[in-house]
N, CA and C atoms of all chains as a GROMACS GRO file, in nm:
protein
  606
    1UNK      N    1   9.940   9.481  12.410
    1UNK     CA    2   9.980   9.400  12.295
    1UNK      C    3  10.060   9.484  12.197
    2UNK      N    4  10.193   9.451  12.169
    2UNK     CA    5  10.224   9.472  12.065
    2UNK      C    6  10.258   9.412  11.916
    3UNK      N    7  10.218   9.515  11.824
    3UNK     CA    8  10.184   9.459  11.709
    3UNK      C    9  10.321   9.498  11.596
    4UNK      N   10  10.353   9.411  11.524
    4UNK     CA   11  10.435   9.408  11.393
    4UNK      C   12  10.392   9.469  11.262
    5UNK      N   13  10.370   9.537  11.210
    5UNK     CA   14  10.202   9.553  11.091
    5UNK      C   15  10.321   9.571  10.941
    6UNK      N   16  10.316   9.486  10.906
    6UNK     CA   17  10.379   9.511  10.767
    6UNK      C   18  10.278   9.517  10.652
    7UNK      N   19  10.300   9.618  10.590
    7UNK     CA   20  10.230   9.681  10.467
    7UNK      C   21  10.288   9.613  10.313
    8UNK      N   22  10.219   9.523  10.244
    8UNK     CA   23  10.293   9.512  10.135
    8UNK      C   24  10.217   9.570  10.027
    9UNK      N   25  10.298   9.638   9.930
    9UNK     CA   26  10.324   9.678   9.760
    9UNK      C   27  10.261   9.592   9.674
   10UNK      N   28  10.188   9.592   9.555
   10UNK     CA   29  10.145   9.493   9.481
   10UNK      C   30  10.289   9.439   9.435
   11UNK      N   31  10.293   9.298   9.426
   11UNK     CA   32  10.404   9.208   9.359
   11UNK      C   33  10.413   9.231   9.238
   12UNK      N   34  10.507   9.225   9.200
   12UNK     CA   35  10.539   9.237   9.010
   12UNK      C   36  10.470   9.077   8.975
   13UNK      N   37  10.472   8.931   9.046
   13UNK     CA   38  10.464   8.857   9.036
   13UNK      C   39  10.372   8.790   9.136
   14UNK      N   40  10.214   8.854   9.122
   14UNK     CA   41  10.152   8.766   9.236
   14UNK      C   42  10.166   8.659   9.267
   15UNK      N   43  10.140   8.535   9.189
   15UNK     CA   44  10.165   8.351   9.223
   15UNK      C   45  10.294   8.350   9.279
   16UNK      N   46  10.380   8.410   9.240
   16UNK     CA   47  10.530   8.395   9.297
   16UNK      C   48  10.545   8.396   9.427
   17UNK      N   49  10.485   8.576   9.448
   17UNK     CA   50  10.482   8.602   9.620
   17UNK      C   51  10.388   8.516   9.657
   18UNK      N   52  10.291   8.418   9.602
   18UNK     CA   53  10.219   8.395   9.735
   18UNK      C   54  10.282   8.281   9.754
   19UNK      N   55  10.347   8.245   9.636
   19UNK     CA   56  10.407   8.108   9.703
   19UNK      C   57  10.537   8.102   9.805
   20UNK      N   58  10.663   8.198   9.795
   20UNK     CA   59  10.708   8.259   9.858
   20UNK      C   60  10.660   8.288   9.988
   21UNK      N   61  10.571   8.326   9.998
   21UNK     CA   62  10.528   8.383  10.131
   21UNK      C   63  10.478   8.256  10.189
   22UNK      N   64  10.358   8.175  10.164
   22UNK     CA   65  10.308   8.096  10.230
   22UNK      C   66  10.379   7.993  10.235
   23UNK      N   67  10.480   7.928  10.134
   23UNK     CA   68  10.541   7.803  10.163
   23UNK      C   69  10.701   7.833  10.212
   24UNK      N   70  10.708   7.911  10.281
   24UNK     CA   71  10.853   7.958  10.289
   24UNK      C   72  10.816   8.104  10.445
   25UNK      N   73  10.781   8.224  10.384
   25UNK     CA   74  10.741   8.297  10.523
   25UNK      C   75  10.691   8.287  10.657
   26UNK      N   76  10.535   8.249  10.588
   26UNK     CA   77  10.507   8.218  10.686
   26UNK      C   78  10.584   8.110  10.835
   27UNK      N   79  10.602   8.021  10.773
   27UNK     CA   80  10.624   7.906  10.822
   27UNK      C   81  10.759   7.929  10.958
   28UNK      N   82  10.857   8.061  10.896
   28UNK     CA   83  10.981   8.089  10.940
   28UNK      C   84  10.884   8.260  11.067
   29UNK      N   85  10.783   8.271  11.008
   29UNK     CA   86  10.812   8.384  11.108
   29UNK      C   87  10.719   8.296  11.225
   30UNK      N   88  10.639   8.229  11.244
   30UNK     CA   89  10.540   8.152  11.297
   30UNK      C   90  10.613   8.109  11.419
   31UNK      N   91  10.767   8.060  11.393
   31UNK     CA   92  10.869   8.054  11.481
   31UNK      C   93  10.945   8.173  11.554
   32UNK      N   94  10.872   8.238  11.548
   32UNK     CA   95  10.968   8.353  11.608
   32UNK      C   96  10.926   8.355  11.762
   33UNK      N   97  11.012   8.343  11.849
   33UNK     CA   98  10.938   8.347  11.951
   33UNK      C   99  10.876   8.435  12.021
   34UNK      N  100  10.786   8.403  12.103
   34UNK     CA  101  10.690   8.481  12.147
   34UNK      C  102  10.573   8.527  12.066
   35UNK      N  103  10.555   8.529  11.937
   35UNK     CA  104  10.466   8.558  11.828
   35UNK      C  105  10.317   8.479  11.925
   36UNK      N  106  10.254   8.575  11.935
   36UNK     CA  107  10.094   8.473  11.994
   36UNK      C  108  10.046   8.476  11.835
   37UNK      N  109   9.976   8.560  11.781
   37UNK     CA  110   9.933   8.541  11.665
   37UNK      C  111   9.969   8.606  11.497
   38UNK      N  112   9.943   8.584  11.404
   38UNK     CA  113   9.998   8.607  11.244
   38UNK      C  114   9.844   8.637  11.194
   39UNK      N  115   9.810   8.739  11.164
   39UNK     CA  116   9.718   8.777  11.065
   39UNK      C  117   9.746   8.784  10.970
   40UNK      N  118   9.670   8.779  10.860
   40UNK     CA  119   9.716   8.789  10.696
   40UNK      C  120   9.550   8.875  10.670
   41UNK      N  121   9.581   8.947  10.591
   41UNK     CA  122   9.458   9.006  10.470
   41UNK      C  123   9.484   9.044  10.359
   42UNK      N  124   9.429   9.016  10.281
   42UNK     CA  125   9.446   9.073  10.134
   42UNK      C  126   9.409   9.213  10.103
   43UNK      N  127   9.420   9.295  10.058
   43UNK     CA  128   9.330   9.438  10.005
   43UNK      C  129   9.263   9.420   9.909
   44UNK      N  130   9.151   9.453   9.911
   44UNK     CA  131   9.087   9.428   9.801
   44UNK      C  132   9.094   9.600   9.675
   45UNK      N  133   9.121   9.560   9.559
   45UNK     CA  134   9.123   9.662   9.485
   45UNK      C  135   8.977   9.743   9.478
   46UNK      N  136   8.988   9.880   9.510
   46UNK     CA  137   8.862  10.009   9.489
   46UNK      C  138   8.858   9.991   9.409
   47UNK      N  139   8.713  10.048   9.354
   47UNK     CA  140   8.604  10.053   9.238
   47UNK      C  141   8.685  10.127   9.089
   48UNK      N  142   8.783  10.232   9.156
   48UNK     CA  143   8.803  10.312   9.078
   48UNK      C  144   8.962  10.313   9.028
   49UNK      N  145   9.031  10.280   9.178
   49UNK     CA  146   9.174  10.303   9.151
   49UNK      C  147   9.247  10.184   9.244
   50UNK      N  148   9.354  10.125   9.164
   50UNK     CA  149   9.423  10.044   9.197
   50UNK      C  150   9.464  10.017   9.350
   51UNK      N  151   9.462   9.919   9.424
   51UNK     CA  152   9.501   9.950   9.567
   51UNK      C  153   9.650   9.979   9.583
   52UNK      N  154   9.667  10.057   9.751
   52UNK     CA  155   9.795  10.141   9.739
   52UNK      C  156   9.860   9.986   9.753
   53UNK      N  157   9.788   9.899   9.857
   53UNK     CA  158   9.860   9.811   9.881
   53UNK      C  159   9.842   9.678   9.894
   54UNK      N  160   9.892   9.567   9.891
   54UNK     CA  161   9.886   9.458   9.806
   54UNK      C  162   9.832   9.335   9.933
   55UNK      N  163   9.872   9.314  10.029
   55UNK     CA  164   9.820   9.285  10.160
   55UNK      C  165   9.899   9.340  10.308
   56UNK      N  166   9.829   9.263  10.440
   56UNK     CA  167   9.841   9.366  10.538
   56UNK      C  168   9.881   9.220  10.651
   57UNK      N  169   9.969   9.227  10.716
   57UNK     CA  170  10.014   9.093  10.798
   57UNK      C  171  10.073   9.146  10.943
   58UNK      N  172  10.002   9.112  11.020
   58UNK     CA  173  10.028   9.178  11.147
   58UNK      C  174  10.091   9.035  11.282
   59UNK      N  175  10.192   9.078  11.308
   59UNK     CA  176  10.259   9.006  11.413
   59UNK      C  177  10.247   9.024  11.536
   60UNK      N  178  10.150   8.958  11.642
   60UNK     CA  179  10.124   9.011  11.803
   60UNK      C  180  10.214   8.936  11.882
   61UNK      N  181  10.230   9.038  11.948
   61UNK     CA  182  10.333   9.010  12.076
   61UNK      C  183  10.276   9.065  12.231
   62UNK      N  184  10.287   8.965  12.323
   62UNK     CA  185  10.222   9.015  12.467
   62UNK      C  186  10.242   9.186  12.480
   63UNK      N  187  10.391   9.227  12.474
   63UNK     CA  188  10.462   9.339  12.549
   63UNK      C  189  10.588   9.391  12.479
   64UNK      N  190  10.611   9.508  12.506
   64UNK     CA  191  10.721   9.557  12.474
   64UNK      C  192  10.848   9.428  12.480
   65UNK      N  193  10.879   9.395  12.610
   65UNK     CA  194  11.000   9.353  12.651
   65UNK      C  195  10.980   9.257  12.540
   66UNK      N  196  10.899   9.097  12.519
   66UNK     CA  197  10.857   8.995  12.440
   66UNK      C  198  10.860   9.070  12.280
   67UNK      N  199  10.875   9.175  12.283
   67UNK     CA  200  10.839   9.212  12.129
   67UNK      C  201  10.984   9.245  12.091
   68UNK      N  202  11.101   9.288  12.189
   68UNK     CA  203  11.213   9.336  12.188
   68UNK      C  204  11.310   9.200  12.207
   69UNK      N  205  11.273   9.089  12.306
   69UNK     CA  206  11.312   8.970  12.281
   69UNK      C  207  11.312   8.902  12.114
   70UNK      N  208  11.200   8.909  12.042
   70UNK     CA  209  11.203   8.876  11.920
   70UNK      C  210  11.251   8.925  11.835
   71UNK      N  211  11.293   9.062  11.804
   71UNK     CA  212  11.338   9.127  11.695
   71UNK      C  213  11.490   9.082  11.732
   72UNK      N  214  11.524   9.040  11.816
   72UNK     CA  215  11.718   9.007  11.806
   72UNK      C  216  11.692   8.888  11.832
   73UNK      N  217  11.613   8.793  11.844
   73UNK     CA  218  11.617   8.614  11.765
   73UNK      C  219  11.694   8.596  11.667
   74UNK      N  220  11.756   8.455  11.634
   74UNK     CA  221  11.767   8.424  11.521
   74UNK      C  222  11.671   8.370  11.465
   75UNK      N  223  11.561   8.334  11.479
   75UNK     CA  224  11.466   8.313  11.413
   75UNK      C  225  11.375   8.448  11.357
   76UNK      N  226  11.384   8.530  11.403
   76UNK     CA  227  11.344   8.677  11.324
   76UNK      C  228  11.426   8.723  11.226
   77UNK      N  229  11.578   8.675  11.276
   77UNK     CA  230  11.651   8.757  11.151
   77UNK      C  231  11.659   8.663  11.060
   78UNK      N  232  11.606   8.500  11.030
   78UNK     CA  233  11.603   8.376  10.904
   78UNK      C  234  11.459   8.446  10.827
   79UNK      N  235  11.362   8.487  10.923
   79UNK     CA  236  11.264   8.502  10.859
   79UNK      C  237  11.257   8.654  10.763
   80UNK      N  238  11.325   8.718  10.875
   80UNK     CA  239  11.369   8.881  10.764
   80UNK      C  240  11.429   8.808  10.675
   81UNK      N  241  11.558   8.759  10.655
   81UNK     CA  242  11.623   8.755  10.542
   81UNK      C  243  11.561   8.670  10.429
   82UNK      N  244  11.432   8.569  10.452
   82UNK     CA  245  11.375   8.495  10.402
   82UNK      C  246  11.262   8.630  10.321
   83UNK      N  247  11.190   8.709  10.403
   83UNK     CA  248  11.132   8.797  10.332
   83UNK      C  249  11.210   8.853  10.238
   84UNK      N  250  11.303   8.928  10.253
   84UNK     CA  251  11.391   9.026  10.179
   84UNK      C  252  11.445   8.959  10.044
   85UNK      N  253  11.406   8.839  10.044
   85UNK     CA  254  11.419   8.763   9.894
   85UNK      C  255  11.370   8.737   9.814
   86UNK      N  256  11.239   8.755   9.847
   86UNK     CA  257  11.138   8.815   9.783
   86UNK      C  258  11.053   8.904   9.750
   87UNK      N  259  11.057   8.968   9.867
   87UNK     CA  260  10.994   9.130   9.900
   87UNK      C  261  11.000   9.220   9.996
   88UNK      N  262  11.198   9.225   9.876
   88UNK     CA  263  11.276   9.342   9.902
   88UNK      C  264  11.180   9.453   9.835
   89UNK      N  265  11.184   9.621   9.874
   89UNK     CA  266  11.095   9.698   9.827
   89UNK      C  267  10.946   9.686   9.808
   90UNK      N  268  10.915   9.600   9.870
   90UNK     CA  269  10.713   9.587   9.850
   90UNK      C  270  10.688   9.575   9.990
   91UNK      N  271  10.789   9.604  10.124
   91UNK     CA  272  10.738   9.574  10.194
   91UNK      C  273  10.740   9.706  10.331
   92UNK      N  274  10.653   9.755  10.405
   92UNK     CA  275  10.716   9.838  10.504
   92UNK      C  276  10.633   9.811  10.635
   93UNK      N  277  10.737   9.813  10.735
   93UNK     CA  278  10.716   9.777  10.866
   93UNK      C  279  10.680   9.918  10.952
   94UNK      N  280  10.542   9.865  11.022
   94UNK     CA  281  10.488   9.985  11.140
   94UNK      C  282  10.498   9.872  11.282
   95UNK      N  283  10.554   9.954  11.379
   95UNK     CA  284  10.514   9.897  11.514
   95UNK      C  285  10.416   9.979  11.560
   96UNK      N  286  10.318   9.873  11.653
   96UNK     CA  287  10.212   9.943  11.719
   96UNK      C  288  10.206   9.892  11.813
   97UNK      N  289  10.077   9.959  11.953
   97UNK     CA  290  10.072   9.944  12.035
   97UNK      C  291   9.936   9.947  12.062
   98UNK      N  292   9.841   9.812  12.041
   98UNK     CA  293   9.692   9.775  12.047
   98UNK      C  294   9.648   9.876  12.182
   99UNK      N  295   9.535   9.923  12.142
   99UNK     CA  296   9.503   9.992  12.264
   99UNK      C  297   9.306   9.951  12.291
  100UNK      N  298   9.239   9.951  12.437
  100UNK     CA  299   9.144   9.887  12.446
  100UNK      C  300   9.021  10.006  12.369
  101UNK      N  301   8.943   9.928  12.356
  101UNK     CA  302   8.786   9.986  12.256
  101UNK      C  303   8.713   9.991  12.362
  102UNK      N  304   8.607   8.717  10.648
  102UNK     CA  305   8.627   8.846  10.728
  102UNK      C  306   8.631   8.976  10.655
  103UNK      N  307   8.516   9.058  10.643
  103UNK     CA  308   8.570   9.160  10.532
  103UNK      C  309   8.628   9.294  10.662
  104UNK      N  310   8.746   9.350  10.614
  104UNK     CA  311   8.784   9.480  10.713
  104UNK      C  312   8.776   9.590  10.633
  105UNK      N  313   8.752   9.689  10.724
  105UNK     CA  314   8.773   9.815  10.659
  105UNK      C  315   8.876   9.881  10.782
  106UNK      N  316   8.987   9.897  10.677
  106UNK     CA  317   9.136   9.950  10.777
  106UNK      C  318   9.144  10.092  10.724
  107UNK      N  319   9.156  10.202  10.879
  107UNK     CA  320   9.188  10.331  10.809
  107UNK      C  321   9.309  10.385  10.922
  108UNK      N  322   9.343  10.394  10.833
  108UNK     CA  323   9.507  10.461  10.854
  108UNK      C  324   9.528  10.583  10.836
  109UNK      N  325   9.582  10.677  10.936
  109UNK     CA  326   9.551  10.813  11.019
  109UNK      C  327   9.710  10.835  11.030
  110UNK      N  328   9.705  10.987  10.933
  110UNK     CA  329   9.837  11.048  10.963
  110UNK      C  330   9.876  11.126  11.045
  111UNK      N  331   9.939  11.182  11.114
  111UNK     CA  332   9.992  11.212  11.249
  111UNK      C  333   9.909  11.346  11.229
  112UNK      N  334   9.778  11.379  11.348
  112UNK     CA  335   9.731  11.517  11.330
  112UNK      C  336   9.782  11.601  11.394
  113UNK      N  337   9.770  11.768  11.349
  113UNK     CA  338   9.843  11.848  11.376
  113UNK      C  339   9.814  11.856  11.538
  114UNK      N  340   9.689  11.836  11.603
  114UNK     CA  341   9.679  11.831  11.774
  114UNK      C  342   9.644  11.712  11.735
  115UNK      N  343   9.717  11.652  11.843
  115UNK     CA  344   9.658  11.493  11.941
  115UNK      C  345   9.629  11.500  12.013
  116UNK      N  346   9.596  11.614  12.096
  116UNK     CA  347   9.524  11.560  12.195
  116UNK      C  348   9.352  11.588  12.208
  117UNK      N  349   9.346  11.725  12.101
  117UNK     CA  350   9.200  11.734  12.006
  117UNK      C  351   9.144  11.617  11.895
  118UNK      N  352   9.252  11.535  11.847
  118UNK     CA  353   9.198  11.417  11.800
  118UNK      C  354   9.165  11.303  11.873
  119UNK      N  355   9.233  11.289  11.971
  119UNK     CA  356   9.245  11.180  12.052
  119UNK      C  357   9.102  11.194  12.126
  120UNK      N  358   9.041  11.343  12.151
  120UNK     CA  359   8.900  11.347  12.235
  120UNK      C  360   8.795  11.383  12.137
  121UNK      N  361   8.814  11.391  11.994
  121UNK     CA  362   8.732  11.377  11.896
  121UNK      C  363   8.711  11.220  11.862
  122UNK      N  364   8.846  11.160  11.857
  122UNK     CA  365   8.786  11.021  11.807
  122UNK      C  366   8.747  10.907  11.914
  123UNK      N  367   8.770  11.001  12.021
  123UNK     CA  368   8.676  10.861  12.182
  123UNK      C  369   8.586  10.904  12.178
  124UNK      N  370   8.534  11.032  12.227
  124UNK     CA  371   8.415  11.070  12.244
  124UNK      C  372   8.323  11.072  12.140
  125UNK      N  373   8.352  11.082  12.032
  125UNK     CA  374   8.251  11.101  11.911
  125UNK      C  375   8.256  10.989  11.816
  126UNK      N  376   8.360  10.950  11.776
  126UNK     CA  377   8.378  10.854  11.651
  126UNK      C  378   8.367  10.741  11.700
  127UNK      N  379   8.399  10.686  11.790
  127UNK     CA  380   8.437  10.548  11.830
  127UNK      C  381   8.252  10.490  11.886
  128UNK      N  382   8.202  10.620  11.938
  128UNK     CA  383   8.065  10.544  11.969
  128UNK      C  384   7.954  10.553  11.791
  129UNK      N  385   7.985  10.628  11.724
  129UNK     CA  386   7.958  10.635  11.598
  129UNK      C  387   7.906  10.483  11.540
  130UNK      N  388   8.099  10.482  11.532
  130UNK     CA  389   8.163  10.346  11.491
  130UNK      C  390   8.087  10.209  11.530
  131UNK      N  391   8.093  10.203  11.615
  131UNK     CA  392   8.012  10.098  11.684
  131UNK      C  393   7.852  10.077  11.663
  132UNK      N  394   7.858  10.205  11.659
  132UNK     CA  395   7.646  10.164  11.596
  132UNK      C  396   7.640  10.074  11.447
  133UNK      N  397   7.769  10.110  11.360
  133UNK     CA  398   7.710  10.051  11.228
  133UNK      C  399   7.635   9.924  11.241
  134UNK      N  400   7.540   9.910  11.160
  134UNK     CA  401   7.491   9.770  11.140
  134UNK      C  402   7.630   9.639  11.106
  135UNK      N  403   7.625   9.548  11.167
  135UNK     CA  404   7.767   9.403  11.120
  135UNK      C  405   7.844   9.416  11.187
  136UNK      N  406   7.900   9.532  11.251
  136UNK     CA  407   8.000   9.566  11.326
  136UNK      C  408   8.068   9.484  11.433
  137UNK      N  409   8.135   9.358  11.340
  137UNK     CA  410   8.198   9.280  11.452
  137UNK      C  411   8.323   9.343  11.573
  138UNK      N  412   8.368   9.372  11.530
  138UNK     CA  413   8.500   9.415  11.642
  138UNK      C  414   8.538   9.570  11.606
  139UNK      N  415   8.616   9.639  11.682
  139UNK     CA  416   8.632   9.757  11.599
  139UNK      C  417   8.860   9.746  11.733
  140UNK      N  418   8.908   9.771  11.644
  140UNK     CA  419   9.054   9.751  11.723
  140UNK      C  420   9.136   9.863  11.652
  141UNK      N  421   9.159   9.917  11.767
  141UNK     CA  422   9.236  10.055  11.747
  141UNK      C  423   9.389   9.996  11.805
  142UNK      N  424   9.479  10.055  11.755
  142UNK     CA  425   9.609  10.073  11.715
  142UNK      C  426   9.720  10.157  11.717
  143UNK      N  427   9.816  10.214  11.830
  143UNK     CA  428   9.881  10.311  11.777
  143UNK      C  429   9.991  10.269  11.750
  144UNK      N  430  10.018  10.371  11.653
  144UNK     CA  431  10.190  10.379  11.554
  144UNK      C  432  10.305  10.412  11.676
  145UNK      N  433  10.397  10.306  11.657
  145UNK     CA  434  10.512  10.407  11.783
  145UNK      C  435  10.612  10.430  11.662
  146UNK      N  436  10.614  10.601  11.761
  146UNK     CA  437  10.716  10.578  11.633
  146UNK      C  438  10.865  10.559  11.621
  147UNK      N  439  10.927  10.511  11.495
  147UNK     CA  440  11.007  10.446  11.432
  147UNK      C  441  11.205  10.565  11.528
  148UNK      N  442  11.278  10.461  11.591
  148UNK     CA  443  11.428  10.498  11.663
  148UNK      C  444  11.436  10.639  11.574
  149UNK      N  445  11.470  10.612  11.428
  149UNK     CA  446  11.527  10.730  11.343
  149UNK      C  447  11.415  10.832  11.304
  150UNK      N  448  11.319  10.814  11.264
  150UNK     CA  449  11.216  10.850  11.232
  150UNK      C  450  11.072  10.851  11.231
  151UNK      N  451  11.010  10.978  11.213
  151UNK     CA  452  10.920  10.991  11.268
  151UNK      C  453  10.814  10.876  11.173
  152UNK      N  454  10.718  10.843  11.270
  152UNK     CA  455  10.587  10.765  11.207
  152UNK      C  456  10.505  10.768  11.112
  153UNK      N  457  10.514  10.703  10.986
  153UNK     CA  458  10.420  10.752  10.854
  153UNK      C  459  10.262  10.767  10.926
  154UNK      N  460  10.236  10.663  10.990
  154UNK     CA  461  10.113  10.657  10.992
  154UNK      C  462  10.106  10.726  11.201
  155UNK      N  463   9.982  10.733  11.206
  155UNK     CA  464   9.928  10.751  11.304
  155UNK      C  465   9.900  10.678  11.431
  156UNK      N  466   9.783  10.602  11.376
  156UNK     CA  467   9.709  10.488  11.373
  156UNK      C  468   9.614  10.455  11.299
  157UNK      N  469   9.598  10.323  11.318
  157UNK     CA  470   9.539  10.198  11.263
  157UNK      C  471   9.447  10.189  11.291
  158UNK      N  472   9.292  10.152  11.238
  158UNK     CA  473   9.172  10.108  11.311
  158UNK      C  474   9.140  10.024  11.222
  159UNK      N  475   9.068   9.871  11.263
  159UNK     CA  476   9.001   9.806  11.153
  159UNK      C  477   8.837   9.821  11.260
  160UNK      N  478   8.779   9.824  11.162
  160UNK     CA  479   8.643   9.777  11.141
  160UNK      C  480   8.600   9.647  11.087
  161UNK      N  481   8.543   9.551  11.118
  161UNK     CA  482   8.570   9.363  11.104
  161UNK      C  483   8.384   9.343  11.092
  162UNK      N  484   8.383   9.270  11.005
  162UNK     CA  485   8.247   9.242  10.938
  162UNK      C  486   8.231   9.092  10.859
  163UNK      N  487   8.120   9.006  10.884
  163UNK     CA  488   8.149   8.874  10.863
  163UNK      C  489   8.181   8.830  10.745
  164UNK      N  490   8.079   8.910  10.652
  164UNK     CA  491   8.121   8.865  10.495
  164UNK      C  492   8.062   9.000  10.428
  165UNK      N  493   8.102   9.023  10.288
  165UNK     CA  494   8.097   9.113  10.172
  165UNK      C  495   7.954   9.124  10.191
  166UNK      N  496   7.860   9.053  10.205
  166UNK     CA  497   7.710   9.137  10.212
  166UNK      C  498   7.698   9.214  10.313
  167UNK      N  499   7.717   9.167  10.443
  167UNK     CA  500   7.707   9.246  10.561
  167UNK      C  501   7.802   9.369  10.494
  168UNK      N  502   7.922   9.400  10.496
  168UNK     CA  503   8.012   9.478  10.474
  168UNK      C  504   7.943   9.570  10.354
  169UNK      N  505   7.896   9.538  10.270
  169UNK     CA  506   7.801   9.637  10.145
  169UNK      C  507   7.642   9.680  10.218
  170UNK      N  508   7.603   9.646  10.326
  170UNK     CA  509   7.490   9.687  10.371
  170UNK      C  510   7.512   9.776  10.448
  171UNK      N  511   7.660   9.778  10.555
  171UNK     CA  512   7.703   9.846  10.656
  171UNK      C  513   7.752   9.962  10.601
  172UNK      N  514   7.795   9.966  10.514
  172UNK     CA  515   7.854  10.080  10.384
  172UNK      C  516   7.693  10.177  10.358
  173UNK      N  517   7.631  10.107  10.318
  173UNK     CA  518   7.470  10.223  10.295
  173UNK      C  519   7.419  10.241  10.412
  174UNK      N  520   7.413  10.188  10.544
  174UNK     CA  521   7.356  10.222  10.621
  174UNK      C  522   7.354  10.400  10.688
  175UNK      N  523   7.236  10.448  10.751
  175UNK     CA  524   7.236  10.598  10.773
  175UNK      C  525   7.350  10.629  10.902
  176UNK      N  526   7.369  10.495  10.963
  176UNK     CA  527   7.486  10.513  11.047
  176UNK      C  528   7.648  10.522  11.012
  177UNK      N  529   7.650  10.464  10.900
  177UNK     CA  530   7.784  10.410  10.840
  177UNK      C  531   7.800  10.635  10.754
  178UNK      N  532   7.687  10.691  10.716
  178UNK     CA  533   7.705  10.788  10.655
  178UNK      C  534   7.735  10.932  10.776
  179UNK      N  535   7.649  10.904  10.904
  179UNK     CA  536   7.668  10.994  11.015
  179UNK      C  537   7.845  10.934  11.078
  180UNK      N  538   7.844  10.824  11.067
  180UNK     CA  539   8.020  10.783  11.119
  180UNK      C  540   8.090  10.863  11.053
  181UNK      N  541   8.091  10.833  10.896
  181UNK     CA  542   8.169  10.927  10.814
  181UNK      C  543   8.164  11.067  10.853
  182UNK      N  544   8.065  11.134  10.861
  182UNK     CA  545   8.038  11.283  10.852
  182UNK      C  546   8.113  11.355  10.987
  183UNK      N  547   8.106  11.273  11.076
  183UNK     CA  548   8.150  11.279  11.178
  183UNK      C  549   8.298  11.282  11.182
  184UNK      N  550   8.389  11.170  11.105
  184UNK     CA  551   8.491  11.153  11.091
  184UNK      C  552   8.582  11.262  11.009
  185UNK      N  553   8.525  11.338  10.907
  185UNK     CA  554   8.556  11.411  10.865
  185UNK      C  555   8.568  11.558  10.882
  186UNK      N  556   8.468  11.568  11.023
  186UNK     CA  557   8.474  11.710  11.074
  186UNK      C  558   8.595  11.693  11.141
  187UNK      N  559   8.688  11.579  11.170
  187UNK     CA  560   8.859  11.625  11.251
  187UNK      C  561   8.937  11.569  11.152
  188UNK      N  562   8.900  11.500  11.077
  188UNK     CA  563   8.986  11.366  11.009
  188UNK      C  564   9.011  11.375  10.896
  189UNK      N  565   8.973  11.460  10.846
  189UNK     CA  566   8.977  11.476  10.695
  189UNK      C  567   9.117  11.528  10.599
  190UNK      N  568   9.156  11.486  10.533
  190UNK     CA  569   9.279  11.468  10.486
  190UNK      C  570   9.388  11.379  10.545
  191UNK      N  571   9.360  11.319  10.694
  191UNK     CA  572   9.421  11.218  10.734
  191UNK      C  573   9.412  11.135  10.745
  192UNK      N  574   9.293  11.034  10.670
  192UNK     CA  575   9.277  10.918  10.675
  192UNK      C  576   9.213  10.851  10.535
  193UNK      N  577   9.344  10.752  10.541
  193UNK     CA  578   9.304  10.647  10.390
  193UNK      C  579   9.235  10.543  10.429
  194UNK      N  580   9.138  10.503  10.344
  194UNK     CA  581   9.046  10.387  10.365
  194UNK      C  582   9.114  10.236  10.306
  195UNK      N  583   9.144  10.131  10.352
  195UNK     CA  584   9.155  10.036  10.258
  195UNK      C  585   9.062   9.892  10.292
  196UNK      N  586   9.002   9.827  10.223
  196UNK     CA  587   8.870   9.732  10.231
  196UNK      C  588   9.023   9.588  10.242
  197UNK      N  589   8.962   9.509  10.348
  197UNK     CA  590   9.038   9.352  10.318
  197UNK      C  591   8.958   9.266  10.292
  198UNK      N  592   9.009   9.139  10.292
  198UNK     CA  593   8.949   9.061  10.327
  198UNK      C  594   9.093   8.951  10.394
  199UNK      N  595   9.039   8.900  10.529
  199UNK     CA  596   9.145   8.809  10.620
  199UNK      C  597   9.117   8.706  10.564
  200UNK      N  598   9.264   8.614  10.559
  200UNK     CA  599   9.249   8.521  10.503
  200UNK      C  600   9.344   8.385  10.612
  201UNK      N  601   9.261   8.290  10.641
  201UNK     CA  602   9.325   8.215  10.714
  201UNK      C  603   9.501   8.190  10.700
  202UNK      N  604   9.551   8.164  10.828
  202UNK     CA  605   9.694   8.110  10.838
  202UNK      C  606   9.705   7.969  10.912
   0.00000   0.00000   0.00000
C-alpha cells in the first residue's frame, strides 16, 4: 500500500480551512483515481506547547504503479490546485510505503 | 479514534534501528493495554530530496479514556524506555483524534 500523508500547519483561519477543505477538498481528491481510502485526524494540542501540526490526511493507494497513475490525473492536479488555495504553505507532502505489523 | 503518531527521523544506522524496533519495540508496543492496531509506515524518499521524516507509526485506541489509561500503564512506560534506548532524539510524538470522511 501506498500512502499520500500530508502534514498540515495550524490555519491562520480555522472555520475557513475547514470549510475549504471539507466542502471543496475533500470531495475533489475522493475522485482521484485509484484512491481506496482518505483518512483525516485532527492533532490534538499538548498539555504544554502548541501542536507542530494542525491535522494529518493520508491518501491510500494499492501500489506504486496506481499511486503513479494518480499523481498525473487530472483529477489530482483540480484537487492540488483546489488545495493550494487555501493551504498554500500549511501544507507538506510525505510518500510512504505501509509495511506489515 | 484517539492515535498516537510518532514520526522518526532518518537514524544514523538503519539497519540497527530497523532490528531494534522489530525485535524489541514493536512487541513492547503491542502489549499496551487498548492497543487497537499499531501500522508502521515508511518514508520514500522525496526525487530531489532527501526524506524529513523516517517513518510513521500510529498507535490507534478507541476513545480518550482508553488512550489516558494506556498512557499510565507499566507497559506504555517499559515501551517508552525501550524506545529511547535507540530512538531518542528521533522521534516526535503527536496525539489525534480521526475524524470521519
Amino acid at each position: 500500500m501506498i500512502q499520500l500523508i500530508a502534514l498540515f500547519q495550524q490555519p491562520a483561519d480555522p472555520a475557513e480551512f475547514e470549510k475549504s477543505y471539507w466542502e471543496t477538498h475533500v470531495l475533489l481528491a475522493k475522485k482521484i483515481p485509484g484512491v481506496i481510502s482518505l483518512e483525516v485526524s485532527k492533532i490534538l494540542p499538548g498539555r504544554d506547547t502548541p501542536a507542530k501540526y494542525y491535522q494529518m490526511a493520508i491518501l491510500s493507494f494499492a501500489d506504486k504503479d496506481s499511486f503513479k497513475t494518480a499523481m498525473k490525473s487530472p483529477e489530482n492536479a483540480e484537487a492540488g490546485a483546489n488545495l493550494m488555495s487555501f493551504a498554500a504553505g500549511l501544507v507538506e507532502f510525505h510518500t510512504a510505503e505501509k509495511v506489515a505489523v
